[in-house]
PDB file of N, CA, C, O and CB in Angstrom:
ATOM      1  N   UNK A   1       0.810  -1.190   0.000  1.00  0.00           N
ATOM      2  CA  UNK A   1       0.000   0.000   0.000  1.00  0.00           C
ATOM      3  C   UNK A   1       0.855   1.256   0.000  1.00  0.00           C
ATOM      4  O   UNK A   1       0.544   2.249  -0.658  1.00  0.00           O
ATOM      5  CB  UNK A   1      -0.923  -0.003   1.186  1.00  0.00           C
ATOM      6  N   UNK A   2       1.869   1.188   0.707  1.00  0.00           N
ATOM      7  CA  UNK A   2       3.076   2.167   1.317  1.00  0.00           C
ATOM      8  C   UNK A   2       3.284   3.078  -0.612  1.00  0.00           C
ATOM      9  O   UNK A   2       3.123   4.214  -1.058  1.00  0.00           O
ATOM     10  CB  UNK A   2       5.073   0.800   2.183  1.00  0.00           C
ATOM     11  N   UNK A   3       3.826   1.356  -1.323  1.00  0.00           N
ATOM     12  CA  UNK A   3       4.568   2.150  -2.303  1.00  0.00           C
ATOM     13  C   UNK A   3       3.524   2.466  -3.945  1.00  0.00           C
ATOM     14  O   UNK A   3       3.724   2.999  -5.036  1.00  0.00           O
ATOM     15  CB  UNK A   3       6.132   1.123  -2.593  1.00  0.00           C
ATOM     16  N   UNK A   4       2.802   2.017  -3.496  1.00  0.00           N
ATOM     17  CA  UNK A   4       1.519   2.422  -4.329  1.00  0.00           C
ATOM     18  C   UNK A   4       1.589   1.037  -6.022  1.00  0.00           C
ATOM     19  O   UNK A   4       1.549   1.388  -7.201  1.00  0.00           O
ATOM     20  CB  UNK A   4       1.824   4.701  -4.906  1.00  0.00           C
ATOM     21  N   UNK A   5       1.688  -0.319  -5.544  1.00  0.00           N
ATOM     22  CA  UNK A   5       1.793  -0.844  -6.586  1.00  0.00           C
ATOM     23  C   UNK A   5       0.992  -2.092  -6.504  1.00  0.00           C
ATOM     24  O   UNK A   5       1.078  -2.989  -5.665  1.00  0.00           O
ATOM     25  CB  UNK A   5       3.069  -0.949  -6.901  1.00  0.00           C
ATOM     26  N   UNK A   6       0.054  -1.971  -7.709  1.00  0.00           N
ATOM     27  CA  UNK A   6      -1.237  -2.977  -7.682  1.00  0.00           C
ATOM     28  C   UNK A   6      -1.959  -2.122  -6.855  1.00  0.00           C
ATOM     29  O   UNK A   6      -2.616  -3.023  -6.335  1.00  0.00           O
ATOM     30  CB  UNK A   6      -1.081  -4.621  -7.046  1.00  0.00           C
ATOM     31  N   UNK A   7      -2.564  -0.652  -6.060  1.00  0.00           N
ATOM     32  CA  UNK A   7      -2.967  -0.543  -5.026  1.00  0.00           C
ATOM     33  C   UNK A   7      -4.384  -0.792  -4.592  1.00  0.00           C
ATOM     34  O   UNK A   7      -4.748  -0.632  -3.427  1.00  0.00           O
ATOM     35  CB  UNK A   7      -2.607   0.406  -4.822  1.00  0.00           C
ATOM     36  N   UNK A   8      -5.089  -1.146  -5.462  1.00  0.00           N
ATOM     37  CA  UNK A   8      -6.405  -1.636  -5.477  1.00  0.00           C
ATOM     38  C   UNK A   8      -6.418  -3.204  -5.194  1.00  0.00           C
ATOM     39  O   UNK A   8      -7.274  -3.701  -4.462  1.00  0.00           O
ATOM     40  CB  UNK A   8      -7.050  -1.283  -6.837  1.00  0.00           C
ATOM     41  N   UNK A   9      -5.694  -3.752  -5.645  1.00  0.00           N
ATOM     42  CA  UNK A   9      -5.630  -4.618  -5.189  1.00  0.00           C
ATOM     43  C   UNK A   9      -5.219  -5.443  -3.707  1.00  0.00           C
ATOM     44  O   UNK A   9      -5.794  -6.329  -3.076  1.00  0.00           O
ATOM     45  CB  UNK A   9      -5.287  -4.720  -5.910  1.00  0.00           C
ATOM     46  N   UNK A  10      -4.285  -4.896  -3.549  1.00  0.00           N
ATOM     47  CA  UNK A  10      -3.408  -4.727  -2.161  1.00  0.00           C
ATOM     48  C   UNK A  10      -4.517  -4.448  -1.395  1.00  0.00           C
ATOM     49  O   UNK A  10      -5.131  -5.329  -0.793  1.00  0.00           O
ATOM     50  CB  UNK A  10      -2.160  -3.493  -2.038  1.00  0.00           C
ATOM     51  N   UNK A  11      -4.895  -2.978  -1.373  1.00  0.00           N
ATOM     52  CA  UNK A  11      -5.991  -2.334  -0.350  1.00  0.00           C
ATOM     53  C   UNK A  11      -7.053  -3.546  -0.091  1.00  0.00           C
ATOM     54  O   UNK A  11      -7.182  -3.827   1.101  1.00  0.00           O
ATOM     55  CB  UNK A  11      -6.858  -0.845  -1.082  1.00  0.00           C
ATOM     56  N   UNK A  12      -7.821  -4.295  -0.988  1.00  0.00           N
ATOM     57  CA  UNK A  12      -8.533  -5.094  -0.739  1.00  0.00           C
ATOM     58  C   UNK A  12      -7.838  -6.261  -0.076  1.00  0.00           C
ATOM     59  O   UNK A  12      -8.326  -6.590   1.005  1.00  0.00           O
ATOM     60  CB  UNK A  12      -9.175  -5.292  -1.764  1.00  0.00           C
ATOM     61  N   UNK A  13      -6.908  -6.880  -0.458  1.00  0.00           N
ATOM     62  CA  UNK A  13      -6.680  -8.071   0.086  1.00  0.00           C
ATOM     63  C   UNK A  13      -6.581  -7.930   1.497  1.00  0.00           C
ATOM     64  O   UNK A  13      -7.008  -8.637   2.410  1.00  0.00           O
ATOM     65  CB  UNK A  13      -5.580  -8.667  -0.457  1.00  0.00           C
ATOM     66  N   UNK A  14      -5.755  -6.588   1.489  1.00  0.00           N
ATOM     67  CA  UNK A  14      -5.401  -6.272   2.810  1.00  0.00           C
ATOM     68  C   UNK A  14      -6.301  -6.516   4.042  1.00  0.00           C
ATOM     69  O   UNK A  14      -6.111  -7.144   5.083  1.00  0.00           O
ATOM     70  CB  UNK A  14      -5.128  -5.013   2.779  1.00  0.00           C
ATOM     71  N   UNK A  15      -7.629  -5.613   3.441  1.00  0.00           N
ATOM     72  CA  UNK A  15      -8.712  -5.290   3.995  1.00  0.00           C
ATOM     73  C   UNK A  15      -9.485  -6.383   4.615  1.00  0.00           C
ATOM     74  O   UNK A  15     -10.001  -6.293   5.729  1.00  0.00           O
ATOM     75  CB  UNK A  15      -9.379  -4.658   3.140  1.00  0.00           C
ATOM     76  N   UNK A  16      -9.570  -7.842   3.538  1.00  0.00           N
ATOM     77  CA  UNK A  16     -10.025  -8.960   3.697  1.00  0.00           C
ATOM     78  C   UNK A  16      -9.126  -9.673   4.732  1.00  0.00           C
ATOM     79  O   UNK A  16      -9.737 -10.328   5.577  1.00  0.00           O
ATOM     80  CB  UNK A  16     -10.160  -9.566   2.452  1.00  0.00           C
ATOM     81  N   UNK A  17      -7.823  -9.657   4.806  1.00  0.00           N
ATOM     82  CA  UNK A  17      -7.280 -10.138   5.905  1.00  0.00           C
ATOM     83  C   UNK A  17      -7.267  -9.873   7.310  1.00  0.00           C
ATOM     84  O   UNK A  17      -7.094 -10.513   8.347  1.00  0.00           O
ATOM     85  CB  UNK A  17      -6.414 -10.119   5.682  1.00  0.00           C
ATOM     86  N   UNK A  18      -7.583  -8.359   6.871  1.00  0.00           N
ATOM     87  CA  UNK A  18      -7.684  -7.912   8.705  1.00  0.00           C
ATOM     88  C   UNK A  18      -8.527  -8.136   9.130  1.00  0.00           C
ATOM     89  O   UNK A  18      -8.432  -8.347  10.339  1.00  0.00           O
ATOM     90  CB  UNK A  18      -7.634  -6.660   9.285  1.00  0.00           C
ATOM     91  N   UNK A  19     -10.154  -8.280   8.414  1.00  0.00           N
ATOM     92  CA  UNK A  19     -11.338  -8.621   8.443  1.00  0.00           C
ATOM     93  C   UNK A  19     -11.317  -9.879   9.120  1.00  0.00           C
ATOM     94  O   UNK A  19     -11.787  -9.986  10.253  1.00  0.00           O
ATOM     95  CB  UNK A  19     -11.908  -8.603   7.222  1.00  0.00           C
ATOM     96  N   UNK A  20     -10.581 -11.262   8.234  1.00  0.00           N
ATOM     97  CA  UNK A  20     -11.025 -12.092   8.823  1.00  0.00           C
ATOM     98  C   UNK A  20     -10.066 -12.276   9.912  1.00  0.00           C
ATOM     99  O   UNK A  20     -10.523 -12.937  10.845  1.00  0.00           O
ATOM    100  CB  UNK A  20     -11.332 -13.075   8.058  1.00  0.00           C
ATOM    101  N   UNK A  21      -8.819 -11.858  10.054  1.00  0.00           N
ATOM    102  CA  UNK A  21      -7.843 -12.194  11.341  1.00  0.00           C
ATOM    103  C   UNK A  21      -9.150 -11.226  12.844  1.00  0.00           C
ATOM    104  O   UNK A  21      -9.133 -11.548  14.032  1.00  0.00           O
ATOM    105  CB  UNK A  21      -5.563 -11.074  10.965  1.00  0.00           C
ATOM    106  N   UNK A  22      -9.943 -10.272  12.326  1.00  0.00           N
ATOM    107  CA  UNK A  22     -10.410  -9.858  13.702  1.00  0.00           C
ATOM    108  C   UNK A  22     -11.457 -10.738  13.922  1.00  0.00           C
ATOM    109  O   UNK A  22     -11.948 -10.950  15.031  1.00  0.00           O
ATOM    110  CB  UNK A  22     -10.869  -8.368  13.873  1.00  0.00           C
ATOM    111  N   UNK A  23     -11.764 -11.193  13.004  1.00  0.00           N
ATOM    112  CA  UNK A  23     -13.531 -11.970  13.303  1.00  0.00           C
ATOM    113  C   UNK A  23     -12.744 -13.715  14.140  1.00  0.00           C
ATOM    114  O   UNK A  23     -13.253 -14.553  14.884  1.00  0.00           O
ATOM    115  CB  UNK A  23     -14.885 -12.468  10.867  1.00  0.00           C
ATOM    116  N   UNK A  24     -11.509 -13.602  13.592  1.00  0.00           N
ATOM    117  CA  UNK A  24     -10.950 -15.049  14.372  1.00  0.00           C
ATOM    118  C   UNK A  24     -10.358 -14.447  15.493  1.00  0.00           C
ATOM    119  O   UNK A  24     -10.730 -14.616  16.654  1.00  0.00           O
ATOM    120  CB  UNK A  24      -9.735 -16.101  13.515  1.00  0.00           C
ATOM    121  N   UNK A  25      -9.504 -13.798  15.149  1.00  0.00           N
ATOM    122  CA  UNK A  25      -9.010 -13.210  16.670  1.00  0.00           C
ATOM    123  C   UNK A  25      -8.894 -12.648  18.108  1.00  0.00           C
ATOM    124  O   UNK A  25      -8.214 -12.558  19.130  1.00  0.00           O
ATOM    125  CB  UNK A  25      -8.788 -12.868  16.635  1.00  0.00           C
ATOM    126  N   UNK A  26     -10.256 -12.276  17.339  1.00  0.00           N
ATOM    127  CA  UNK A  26     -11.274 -10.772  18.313  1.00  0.00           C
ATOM    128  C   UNK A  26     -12.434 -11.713  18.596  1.00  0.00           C
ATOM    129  O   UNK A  26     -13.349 -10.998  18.188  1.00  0.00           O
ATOM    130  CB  UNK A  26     -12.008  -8.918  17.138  1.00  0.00           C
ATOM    131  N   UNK A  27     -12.773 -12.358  18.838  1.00  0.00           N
ATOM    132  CA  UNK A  27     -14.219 -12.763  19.238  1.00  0.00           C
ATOM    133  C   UNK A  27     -14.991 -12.704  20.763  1.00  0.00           C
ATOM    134  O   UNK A  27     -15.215 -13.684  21.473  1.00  0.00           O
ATOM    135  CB  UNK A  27     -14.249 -14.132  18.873  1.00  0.00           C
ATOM    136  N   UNK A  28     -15.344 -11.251  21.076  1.00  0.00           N
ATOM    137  CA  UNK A  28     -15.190 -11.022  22.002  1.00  0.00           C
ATOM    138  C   UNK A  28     -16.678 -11.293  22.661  1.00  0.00           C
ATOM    139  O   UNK A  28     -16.994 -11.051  23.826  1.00  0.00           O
ATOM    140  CB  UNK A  28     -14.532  -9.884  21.997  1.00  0.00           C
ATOM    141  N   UNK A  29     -17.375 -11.759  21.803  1.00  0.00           N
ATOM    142  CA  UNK A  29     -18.782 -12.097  22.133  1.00  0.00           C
ATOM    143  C   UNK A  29     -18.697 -13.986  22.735  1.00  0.00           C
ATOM    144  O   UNK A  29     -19.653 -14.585  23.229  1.00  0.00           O
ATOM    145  CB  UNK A  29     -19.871 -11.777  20.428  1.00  0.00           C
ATOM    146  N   UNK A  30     -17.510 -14.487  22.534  1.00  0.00           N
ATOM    147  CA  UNK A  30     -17.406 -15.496  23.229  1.00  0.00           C
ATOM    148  C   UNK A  30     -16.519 -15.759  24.589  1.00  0.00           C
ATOM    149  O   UNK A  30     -16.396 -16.805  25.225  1.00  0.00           O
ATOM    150  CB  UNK A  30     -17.133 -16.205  22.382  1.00  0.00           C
ATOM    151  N   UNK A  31     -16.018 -14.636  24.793  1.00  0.00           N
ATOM    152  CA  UNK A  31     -15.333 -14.775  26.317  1.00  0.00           C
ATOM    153  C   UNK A  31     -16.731 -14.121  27.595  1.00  0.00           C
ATOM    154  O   UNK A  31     -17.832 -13.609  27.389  1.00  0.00           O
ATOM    155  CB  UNK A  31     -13.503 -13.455  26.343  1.00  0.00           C
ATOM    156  N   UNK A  32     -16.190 -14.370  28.522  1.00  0.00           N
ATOM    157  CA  UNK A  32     -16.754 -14.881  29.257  1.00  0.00           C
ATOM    158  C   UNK A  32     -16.579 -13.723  30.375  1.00  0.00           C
ATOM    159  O   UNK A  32     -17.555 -13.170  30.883  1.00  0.00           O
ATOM    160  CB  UNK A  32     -16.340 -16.239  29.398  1.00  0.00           C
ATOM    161  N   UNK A  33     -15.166 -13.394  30.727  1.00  0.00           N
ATOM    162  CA  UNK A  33     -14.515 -11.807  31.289  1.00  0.00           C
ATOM    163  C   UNK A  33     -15.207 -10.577  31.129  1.00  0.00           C
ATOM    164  O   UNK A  33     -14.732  -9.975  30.166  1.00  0.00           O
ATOM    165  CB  UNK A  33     -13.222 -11.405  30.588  1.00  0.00           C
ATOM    166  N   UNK A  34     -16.410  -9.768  31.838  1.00  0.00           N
ATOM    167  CA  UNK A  34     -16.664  -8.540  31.399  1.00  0.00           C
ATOM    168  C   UNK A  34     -15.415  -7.726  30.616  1.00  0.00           C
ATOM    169  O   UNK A  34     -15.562  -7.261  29.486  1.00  0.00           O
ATOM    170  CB  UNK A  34     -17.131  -7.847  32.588  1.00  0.00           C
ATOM    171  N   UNK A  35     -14.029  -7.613  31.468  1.00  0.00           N
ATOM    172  CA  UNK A  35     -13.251  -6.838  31.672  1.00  0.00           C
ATOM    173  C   UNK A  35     -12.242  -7.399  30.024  1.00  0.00           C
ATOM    174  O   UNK A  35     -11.816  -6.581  29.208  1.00  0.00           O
ATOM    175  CB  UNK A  35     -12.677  -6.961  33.389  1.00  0.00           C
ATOM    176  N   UNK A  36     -12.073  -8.845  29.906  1.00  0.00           N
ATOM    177  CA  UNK A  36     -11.701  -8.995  28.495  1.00  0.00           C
ATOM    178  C   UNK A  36     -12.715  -8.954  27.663  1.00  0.00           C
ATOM    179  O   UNK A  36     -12.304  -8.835  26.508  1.00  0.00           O
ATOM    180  CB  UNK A  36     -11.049 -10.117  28.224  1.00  0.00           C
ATOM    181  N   UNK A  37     -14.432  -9.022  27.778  1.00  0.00           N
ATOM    182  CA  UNK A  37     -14.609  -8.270  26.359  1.00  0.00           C
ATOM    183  C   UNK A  37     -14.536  -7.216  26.115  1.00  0.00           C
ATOM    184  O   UNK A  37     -14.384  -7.023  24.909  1.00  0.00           O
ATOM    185  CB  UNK A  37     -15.514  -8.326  25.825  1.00  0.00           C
ATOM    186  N   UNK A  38     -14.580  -6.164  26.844  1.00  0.00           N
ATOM    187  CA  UNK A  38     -14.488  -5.010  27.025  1.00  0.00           C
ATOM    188  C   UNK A  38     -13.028  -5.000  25.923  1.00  0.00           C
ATOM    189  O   UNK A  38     -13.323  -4.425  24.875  1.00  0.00           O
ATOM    190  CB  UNK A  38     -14.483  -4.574  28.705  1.00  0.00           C
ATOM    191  N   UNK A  39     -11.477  -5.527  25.938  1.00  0.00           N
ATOM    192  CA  UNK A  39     -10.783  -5.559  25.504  1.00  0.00           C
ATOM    193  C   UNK A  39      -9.754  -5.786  23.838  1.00  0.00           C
ATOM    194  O   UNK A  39      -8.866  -5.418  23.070  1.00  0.00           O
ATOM    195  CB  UNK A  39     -10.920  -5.869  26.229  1.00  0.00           C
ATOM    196  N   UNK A  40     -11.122  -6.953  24.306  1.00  0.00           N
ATOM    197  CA  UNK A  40     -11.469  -7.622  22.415  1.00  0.00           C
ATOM    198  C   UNK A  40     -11.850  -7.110  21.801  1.00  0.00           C
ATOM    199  O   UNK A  40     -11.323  -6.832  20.724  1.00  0.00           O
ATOM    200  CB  UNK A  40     -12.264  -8.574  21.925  1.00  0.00           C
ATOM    201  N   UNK A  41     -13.786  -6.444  22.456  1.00  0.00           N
ATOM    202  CA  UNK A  41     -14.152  -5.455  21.377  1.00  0.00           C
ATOM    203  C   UNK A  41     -13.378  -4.115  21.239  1.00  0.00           C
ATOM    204  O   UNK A  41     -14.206  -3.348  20.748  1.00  0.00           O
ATOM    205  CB  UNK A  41     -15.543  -5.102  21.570  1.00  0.00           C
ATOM    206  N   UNK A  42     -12.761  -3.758  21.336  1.00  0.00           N
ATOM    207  CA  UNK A  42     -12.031  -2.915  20.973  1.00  0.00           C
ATOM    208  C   UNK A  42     -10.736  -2.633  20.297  1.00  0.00           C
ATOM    209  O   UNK A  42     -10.239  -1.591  19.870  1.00  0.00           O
ATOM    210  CB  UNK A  42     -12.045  -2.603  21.648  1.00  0.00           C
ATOM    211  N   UNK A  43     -10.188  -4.335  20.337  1.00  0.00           N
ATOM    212  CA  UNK A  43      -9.487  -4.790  19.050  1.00  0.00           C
ATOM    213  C   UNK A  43      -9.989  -4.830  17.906  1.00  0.00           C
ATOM    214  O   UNK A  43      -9.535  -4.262  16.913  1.00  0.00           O
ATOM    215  CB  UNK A  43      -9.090  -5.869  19.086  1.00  0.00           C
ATOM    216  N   UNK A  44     -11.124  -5.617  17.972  1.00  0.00           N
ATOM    217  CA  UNK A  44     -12.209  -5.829  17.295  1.00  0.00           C
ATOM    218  C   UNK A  44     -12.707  -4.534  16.567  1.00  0.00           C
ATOM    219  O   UNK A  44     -12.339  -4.479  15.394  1.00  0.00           O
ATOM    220  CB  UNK A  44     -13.158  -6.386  18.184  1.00  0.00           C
ATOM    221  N   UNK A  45     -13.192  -3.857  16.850  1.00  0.00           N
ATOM    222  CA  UNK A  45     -13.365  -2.366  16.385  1.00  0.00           C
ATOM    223  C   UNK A  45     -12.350  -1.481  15.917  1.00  0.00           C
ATOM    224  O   UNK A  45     -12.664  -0.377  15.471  1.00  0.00           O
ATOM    225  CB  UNK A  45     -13.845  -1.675  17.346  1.00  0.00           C
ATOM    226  N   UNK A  46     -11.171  -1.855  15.973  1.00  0.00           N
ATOM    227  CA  UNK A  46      -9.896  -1.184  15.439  1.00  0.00           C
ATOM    228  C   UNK A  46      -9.871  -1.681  14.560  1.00  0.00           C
ATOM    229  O   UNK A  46      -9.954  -0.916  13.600  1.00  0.00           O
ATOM    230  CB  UNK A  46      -8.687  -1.180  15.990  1.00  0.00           C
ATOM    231  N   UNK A  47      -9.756  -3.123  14.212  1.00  0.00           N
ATOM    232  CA  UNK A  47      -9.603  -4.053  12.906  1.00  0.00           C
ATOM    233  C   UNK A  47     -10.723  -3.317  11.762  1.00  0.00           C
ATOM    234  O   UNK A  47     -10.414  -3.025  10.607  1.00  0.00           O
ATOM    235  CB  UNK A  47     -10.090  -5.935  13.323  1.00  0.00           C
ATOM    236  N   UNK A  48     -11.965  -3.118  12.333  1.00  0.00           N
ATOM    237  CA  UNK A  48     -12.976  -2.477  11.870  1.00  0.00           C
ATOM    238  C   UNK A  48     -12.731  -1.415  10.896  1.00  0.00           C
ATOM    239  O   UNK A  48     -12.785  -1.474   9.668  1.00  0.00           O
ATOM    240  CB  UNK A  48     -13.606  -2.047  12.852  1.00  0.00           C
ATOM    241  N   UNK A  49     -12.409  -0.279  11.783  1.00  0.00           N
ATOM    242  CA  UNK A  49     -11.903   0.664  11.163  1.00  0.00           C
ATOM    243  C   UNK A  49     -10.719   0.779  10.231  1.00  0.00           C
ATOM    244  O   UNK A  49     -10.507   1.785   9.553  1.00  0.00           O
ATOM    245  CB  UNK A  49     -11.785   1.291  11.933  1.00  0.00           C
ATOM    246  N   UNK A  50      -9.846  -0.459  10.230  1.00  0.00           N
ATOM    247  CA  UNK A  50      -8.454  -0.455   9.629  1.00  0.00           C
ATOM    248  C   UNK A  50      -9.729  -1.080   7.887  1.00  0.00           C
ATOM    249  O   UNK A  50      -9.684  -0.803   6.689  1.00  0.00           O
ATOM    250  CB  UNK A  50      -6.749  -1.974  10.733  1.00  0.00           C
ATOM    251  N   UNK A  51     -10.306  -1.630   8.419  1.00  0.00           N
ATOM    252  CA  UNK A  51     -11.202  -2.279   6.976  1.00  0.00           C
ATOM    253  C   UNK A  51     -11.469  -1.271   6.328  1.00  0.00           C
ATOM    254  O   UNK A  51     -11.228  -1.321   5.122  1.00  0.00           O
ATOM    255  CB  UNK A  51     -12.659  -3.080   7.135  1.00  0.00           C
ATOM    256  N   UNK A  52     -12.082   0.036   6.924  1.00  0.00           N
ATOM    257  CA  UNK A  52     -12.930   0.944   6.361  1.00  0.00           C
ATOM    258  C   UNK A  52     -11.951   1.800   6.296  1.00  0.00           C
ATOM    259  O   UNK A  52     -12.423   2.924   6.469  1.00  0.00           O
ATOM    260  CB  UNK A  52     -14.188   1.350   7.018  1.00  0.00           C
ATOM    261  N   UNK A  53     -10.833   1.834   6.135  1.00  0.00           N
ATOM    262  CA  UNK A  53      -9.238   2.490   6.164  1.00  0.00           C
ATOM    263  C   UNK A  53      -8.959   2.360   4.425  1.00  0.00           C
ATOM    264  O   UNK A  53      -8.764   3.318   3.676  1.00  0.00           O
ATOM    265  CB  UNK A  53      -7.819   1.311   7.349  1.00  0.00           C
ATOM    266  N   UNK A  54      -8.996   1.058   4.070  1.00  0.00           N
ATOM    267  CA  UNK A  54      -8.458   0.170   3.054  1.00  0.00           C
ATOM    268  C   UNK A  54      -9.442   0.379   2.205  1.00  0.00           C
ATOM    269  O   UNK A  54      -9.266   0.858   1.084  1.00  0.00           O
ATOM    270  CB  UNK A  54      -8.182  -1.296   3.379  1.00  0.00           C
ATOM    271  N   UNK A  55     -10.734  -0.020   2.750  1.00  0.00           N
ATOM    272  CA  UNK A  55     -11.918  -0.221   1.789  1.00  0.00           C
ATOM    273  C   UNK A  55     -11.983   1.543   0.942  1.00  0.00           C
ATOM    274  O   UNK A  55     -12.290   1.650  -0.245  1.00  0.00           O
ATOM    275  CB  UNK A  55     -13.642  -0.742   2.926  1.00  0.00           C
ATOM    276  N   UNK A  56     -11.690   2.566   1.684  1.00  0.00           N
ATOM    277  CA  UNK A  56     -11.695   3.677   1.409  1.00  0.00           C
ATOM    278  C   UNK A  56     -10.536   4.179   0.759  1.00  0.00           C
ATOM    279  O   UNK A  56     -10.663   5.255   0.174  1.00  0.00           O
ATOM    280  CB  UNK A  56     -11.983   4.225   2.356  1.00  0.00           C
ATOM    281  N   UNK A  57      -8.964   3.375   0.738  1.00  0.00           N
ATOM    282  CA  UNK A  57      -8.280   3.645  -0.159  1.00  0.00           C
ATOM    283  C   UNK A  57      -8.763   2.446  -1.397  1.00  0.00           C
ATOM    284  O   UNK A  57      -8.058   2.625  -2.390  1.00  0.00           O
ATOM    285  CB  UNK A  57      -6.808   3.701   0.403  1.00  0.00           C
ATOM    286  N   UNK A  58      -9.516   1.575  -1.553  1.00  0.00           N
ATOM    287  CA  UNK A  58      -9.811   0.797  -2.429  1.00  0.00           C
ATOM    288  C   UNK A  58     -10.294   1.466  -3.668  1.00  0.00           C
ATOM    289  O   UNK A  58      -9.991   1.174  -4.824  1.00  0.00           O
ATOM    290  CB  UNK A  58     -10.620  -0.039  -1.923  1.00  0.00           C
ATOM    291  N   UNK A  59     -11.126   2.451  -3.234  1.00  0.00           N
ATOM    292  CA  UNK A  59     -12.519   3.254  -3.851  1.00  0.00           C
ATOM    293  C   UNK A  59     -11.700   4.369  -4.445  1.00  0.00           C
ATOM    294  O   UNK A  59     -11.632   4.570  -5.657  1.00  0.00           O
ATOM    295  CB  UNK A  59     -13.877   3.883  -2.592  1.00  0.00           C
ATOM    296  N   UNK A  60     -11.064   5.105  -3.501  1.00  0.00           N
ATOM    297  CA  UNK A  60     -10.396   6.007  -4.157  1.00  0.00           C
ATOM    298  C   UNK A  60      -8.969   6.558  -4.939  1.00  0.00           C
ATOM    299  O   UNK A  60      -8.500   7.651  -5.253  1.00  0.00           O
ATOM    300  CB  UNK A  60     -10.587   6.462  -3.573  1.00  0.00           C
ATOM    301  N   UNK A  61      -8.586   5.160  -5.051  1.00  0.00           N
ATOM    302  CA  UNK A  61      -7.011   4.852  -5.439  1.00  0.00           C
ATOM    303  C   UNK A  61      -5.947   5.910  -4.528  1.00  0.00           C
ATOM    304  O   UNK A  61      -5.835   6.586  -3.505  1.00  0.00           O
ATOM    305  CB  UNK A  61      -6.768   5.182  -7.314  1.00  0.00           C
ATOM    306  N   UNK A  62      -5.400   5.534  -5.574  1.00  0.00           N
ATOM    307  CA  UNK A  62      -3.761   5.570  -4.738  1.00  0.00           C
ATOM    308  C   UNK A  62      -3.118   6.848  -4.646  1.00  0.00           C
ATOM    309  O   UNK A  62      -2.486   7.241  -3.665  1.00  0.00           O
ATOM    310  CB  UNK A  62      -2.557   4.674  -5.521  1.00  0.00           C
ATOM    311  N   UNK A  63      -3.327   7.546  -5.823  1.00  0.00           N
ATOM    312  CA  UNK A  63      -2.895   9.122  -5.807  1.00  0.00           C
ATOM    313  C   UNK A  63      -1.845   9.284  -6.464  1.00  0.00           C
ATOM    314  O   UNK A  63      -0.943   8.483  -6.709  1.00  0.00           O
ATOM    315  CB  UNK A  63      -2.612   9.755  -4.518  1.00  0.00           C
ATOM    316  N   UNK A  64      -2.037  10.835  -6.885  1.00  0.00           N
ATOM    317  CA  UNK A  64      -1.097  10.904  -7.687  1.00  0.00           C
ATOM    318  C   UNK A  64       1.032  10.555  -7.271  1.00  0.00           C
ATOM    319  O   UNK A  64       1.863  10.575  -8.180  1.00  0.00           O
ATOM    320  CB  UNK A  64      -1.568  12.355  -8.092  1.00  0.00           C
ATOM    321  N   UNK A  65       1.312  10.354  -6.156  1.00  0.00           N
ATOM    322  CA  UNK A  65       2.835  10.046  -5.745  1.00  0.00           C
ATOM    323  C   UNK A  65       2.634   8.485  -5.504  1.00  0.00           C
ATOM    324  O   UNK A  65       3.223   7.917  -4.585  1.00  0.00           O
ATOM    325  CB  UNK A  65       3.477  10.977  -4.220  1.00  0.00           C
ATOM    326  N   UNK A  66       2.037   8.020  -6.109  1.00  0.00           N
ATOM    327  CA  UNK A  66       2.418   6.799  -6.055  1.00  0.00           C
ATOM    328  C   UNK A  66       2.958   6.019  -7.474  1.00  0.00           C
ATOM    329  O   UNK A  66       2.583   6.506  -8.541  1.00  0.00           O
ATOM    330  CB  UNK A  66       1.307   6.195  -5.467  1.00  0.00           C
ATOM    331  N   UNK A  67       3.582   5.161  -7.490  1.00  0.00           N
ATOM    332  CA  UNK A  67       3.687   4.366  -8.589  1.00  0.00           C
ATOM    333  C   UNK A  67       2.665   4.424  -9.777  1.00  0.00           C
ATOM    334  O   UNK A  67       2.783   4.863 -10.921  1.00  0.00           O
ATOM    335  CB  UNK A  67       3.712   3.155  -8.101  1.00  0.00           C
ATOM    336  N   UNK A  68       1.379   3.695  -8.964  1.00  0.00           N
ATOM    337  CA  UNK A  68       0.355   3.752  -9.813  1.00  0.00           C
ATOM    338  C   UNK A  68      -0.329   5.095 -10.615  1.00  0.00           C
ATOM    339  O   UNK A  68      -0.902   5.155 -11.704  1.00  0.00           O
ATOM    340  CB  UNK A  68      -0.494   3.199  -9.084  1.00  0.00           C
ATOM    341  N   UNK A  69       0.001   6.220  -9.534  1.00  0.00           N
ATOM    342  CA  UNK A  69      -0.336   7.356 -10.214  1.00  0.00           C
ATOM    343  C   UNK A  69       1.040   7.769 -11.139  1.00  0.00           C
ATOM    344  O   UNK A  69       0.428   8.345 -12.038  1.00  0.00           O
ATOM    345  CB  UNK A  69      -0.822   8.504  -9.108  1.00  0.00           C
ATOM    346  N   UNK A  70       1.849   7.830 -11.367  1.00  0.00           N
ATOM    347  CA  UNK A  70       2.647   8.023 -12.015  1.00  0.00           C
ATOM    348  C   UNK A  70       2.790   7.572 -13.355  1.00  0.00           C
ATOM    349  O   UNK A  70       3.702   8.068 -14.017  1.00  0.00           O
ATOM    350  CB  UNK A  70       3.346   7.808 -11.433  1.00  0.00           C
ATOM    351  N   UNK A  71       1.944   6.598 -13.944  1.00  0.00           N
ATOM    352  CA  UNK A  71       1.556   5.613 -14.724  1.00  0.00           C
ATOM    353  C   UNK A  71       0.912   6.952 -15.869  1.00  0.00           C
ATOM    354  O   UNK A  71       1.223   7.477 -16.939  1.00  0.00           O
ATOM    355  CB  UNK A  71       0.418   4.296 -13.876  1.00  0.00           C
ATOM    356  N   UNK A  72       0.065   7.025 -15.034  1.00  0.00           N
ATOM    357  CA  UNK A  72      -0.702   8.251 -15.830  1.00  0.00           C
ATOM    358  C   UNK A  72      -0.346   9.270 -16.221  1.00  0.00           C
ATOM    359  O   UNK A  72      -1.134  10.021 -16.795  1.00  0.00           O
ATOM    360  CB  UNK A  72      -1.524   8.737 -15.361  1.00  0.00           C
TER     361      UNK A  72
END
C-alpha cells in the first residue's frame, strides 16, 4: 500500500485479511470476562476501522505520488 503498486488490489486483500484475522481473533462475544470483552471489542473495532481504512483507499485509489499514479 506504502509504495503504491497494484494498489487496489493490495488495499482489498489487505482489507479482507484484517477482516477475517479480527472476526478469528477478536471474538469477544465469546469470552466470558466482562473486563476482556471489554478488551477484544475494541481490538475488534480497530480491525474495523483499519477495513474501512483500506476499503476507502480501495474506492479512491492511490494518488497521484504513487507508482500507480505516475503511470498516468
Amino acid at each position: 500500500l506504502v509504495l503504491g503498486v497494484v494498489p487496489r488490489l493490495t488495499a482489498f486483500l489487505t482489507g479482507g485479511f484484517v477482516l477475517l484475522t479480527g472476526l478469528i481473533a477478536h471474538r469477544f462475544w465469546d469470552v466470558a470476562d466482562p473486563a476482556a470483552v471489554v478488551g477484544q471489542q475494541i481490538h475488534f473495532l480497530k480491525n474495523i476501522a483499519i477495513v474501512g481504512g483500506t476499503m476507502f483507499y480501495f474506492v479512491s485509489g492511490a494518488g497521484a505520488f504513487s507508482l500507480a499514479g505516475r503511470k498516468r
